[in-house]
Structure formats: C-alpha cells, structure tokens
C-alpha positions as CSV (number, residue, x, y, z in Angstrom):
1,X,82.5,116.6,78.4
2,X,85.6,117.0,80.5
3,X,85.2,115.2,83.9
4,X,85.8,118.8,86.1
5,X,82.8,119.7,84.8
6,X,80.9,117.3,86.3
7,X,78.3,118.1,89.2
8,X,79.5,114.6,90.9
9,X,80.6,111.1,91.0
10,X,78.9,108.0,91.3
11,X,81.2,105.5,92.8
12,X,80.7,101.8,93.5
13,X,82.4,100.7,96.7
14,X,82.2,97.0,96.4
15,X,83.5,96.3,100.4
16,X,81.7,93.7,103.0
17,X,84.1,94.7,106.3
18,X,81.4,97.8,107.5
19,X,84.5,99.0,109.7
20,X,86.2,99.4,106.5
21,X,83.1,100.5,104.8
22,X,82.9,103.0,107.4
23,X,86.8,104.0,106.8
24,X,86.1,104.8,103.4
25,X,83.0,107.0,103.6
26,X,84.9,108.9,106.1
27,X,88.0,109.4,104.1
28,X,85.8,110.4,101.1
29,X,83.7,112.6,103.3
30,X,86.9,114.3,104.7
31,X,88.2,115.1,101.3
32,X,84.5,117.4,100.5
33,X,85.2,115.2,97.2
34,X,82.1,115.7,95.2
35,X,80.7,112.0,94.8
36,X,77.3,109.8,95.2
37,X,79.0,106.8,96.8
38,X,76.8,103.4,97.2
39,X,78.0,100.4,98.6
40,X,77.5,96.4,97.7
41,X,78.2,93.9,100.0
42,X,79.4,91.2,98.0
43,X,80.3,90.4,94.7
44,X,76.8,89.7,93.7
45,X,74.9,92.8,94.6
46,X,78.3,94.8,93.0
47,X,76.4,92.9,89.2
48,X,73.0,93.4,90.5
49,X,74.0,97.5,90.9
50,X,76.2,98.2,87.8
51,X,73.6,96.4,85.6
52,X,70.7,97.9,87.4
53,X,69.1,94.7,88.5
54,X,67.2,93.1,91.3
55,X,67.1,95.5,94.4
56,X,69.1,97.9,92.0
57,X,66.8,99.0,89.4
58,X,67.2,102.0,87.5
59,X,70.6,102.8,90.1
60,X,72.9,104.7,87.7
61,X,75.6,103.3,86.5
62,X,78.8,104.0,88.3
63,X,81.6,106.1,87.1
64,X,84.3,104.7,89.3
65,X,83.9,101.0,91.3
66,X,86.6,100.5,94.3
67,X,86.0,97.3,94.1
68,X,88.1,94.5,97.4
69,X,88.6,91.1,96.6
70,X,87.8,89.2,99.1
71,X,83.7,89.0,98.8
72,X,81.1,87.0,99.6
73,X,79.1,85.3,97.1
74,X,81.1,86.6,94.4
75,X,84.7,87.5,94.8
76,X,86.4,90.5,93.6
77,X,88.2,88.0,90.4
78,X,85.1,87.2,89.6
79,X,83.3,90.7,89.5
80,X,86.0,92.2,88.0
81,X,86.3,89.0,85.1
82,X,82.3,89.7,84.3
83,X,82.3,93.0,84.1
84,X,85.5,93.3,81.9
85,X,84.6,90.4,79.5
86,X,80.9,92.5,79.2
87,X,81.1,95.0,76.4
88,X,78.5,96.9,78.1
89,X,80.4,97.5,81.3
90,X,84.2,97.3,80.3
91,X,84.7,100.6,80.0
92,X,84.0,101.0,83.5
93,X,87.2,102.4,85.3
94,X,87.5,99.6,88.4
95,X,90.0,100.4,91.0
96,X,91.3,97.1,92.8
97,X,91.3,98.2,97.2
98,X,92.1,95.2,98.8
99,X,94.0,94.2,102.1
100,X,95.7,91.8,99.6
101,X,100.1,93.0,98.7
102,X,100.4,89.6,96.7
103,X,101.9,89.8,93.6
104,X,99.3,86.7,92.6
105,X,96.5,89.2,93.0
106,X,98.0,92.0,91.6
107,X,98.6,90.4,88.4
108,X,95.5,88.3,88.3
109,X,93.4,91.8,88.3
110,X,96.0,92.9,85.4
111,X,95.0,90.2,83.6
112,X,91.5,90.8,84.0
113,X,91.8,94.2,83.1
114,X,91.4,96.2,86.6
115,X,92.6,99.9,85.9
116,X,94.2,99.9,89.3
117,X,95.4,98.5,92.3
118,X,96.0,99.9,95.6
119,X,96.7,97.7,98.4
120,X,94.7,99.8,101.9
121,X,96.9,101.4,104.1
122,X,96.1,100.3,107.9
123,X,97.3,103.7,109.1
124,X,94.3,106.3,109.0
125,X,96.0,109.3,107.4
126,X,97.8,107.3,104.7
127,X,94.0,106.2,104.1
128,X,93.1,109.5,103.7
129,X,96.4,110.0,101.5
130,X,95.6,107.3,99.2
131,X,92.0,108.2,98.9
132,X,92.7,112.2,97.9
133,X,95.4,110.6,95.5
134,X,92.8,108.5,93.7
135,X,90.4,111.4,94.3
136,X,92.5,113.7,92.3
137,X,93.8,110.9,89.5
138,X,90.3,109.7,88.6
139,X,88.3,113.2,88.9
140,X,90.6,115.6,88.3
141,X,93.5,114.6,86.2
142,X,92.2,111.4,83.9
143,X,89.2,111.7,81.9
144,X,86.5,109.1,82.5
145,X,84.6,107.2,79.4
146,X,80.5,108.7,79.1
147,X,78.1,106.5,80.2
C-alpha cells in the first residue's frame, strides 16, 4: 500500500514545552496535512503510547514520532535507544526535533538509529517551512513500513 493512499497519519509528537507543543499543532494544522497527531509529555508516556500501555491502551501505533530530546522522565536518547533496540518498534520512522544544533546529539541519535534530525527553527514561518518539508518527505515522497 503506497503511503498517498492513505486516509491519514498517526504521528507521535513526543514535546513537554506546550508553547512548542502548541507551535507544532499549528504548523501542522496550517499545512491541512492529513494526520491524527497525539502528544506525550515525556519520554515515558512516548513508551507507554507506542506500546499501547498504561493510560495508552489500544492507541494505535504511530506511523511517524517527532520525537525532542530534552524530556522529563525519559529523555529523547533514551526513547529513541528503546525503541530502536525493540524489534517490535524499530521500524518506526522517528524524526529527531530538538532545540539542540550540537554535533554530540546529532550523532548520538545516528548512532541510535533516528531517521532524522531537524534542529526547530525559532522563526515562525521557517517552522512552518520545515514542517511542510517533513510533511511532504515522510507522506508524500518516502514510503513508510506497514504496521
């Protein structure tokens, strides 16, 4: 099944700043982009919702998980290194979107496999840029594994 086909998206945004939260619901909402998003707080919840536990049972699992590093509980090194080292859930694409331009973070999520890393523009518009770039890259152009 080719990924245009596709009704919608179910995205994990794995973010515990609501003002950028908030950014990122409006960028996607701006876009029309046809996606489900849910949000996590912190690195736990972002386990408990991709493997449909505690307050998360039966969620579906995501097909794309923007995923910040800098988390509570959990951090985004140590979502990413569970999920990616879980046979279940490796196949998950997982876009790094963090604050973060250091080159110890950028290859520390290489290394743990992330699929991507974009470092969030402060200005609104290249925001919205970045957002209809990985809009059109994950759910237009690249084809996502089935669930």
């Amino acid at each position: 099944m080719s990924t245009s086909s596709k009704q919608y998206f179910d995205i994990l945004l794995v973010e515990d700043n609501p003002a950028d939260v908030r950014l990122t619901i409006e960028a996607l909402n701006d876009l029309k982009s046809e996606k489900r998003l849910f949000i996590a707080k912190d690195g736990e919840e972002a386990i408990d919702f991709v493997k449909g536990e505690g307050e998360f049972v039966g969620a579906r699992r995501p097909d794309l998980i923007l995923l910040d590093l800098n988390l509570p509980k959990k951090n985004g090194l140590e979502v990413l290194e569970e999920l990616k080292s879980d046979p279940e859930y490796k196949r998950i694409p997982v876009v790094v979107l963090t604050t973060s331009g250091s080159e110890r973070d950028i290859i520390a999520t290489f290394n743990l496999h992330a699929n991507s890393y974009i470092q969030k523009p402060v200005e609104y518009d290249n925001f919205l840029e970045a957002m209809d770039t990985l809009r059109i890259y994950w759910f237009k152009t690249s084809r996502l594994p089935p669930k």
